[in-house]
Steps between C-alpha positions, in 0.01 A plus 500: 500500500187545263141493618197583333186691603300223537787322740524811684132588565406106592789587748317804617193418503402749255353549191571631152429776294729476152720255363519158744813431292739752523808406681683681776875449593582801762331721709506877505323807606215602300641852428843305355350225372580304158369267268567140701453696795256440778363798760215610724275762552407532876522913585238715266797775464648235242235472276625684241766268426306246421354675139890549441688160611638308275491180781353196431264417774358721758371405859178691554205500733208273429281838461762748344337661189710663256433836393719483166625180228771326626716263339581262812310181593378538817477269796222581750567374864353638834785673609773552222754658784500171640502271213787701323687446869433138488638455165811723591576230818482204263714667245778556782466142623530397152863695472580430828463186407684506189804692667455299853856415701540230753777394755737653705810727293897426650504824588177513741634437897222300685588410847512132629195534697288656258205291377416556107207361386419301097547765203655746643687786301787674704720689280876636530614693763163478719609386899209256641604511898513224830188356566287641157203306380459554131171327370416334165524666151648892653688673279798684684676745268843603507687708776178445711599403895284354725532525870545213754184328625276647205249319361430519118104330365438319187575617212568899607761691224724756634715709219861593546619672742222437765579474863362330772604540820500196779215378660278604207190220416361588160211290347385353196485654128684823619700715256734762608662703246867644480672673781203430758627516880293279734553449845754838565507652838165746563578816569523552868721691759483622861606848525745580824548789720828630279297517178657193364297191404511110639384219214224310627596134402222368234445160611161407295464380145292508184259280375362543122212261475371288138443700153672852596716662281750772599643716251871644443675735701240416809583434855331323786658549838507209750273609856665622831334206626274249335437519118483731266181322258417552140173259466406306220423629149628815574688714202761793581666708249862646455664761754241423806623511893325261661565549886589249794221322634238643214220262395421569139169251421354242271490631172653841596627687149778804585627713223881617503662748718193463789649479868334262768641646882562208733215326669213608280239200391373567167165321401445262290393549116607870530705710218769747615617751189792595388749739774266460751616578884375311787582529881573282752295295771141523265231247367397530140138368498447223193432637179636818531619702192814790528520738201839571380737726758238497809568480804410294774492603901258390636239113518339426215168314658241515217552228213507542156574877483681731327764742569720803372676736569790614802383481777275261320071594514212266302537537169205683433581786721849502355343537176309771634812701659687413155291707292472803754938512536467541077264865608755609786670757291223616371308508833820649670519752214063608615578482848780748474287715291208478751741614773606811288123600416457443919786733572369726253125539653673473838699849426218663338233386785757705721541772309111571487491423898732736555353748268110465639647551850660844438 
């Protein structure tokens, strides 16, 4: 596929600074890129690369000046983050489109009572159970299994190896990557006189609503009771715990290795970083924002704030505290001095006591 800068930036919406001709025929990023090659510049940390790249075209914002020649022709857009994104999802529909599979394989089991909707992929080896409703145009890849009574939206992709356990409804435009577990048993047992624990049978389910994507490696547990609810538009990462009968909202993001305790609500529109901890039985308020490895224990009620640190304070103050833990050698190393010179003064106040009174 060839397009030219003038294709690209009527696309856009942009407008251009250079040659209107030059053609494009893969994308790259700006630090790698090539002649034929088209990139962005969004974060001001890259800037250097664009006096050195040998790409093509490069996305910039409408009121980026350059501070050095460059040999690029530039496209200027509002937001070059997003337009570079946009081009990147019509690129992948155009391979996915070029690559796209269709139909059922021999080797895919899908039970009598299953209802498969018009275009749908199911590959070999995946197990579609009783009473499954698959809608139109999903994509079900290999060695994927999915549970009795679950309900699959339109066009939703799950990679190989993805589970889903019975009773599971997930909507529309969902994609789960590889080795995802939705719908296991949450976490809970009654502990008994002898020290010995009794299962507590998880009877609830999960719902994943429209447009959220799950990443590898992730699991959802299915509630004690009721439903265990990831809501619409929200995006998890790799490696996260999400917890029986959690809430994660609308337009949620969580980055890998974070832990959601059963029964927290998490607002909607928040961001959750990377190996962060939260406990059980709490409400997020909407718009919060975790710093990587905090740690949450208590009600978040205030929207749209930040948070670091374990146990987790407002940013600001964590900032604070961050730069005074740097000085606690060095204020250890004054304070132990200052309790020497005390001793010191302390021994020679009693000597001269003792001296004036004889």
């Amino acid at each position: 596929m060839q397009f030219t800068a003038t294709q690209i930036s009527q696309f856009l919406n942009g407008s251009i600074d250079g040659n209107p001709d030059v053609a494009v025929t893969e994308l790259s990023k700006i630090e790698d890129g090539k002649e034929g090659s088209l990139s962005f510049l969004s974060n001001p940390k890259y800037e250097n690369f664009l006096y050195s790249t040998q790409a093509s075209v490069v996305i910039v914002s409408k009121d980026f000046a350059p501070t050095q020649p460059y040999t690029s022709t530039l496209i200027r857009v509002e937001n070059p983050y997003s337009a570079f994104t946009i081009l990147l999802d019509k690129y992948n529909e155009a391979v996915n489109a070029q690559a796209a599979q269709s139909g059922i394989d021999k080797l895919a089991y899908i039970h009598p009572t299953a209802k498969i909707g018009k275009n749908v992929f199911i590959d070999a080896f995946a197990y579609v159970a009783e009473n499954v409703e698959i809608a139109d145009g999903c994509k079900i890849n290999a060695q994927t299994f999915i549970g009795a009574n679950s309900k699959i939206g339109n066009n939703s992709t799950f990679f190989p190896g993805v589970k889903i356990y019975h009773n599971s409804i997930i909507g529309a435009r969902v994609i789960i990557h590889a080795n995802t577990v939705i719908g296991s048993d949450g976490f809970g047992f009654a502990p008994q006189k002898d020290g010995t624990y009794n299962k507590i049978p998880q009877i609830g389910n999960v719902i994943i609503e429209d447009d959220v994507e799950i990443g590898a490696n992730t699991t959802v547990d299915r509630a004690t009771m009721g439903s265990t609810i990831v809501k619409k538009g929200a995006k998890i990462d790799n490696l996260i715990q999400i917890a029986h009968n959690v809430e994660i909202g609308e337009n949620t993001v969580l980055a890998a290795q974070s832990g959601i305790s059963g029964s927290t609500k998490i607002g909607p529109n928040s961001v959750v970083g990377g190996q962060v901890g939260i406990a059980g039985h709490l409400t997020l308020a909407k718009g919060t924002q975790i710093g990587a490895q905090a740690g949450i224990n208590f009600n978040i009620t205030e929207e749209n704030k930040q948070w670091h640190g374990s146990p987790a304070q407002p940013l600001r103050n964590w900032m604070r505290a961050s730069v005074i833990f740097k000085h606690l050698p060095d204020v250890e190393k004054r304070i132990n001095a200052l309790e020497e010179e005390l001793k010191r003064l302390t021994a020679e106040l009693e000597k001269n006591t003792i001296h004036n009174e004889r």
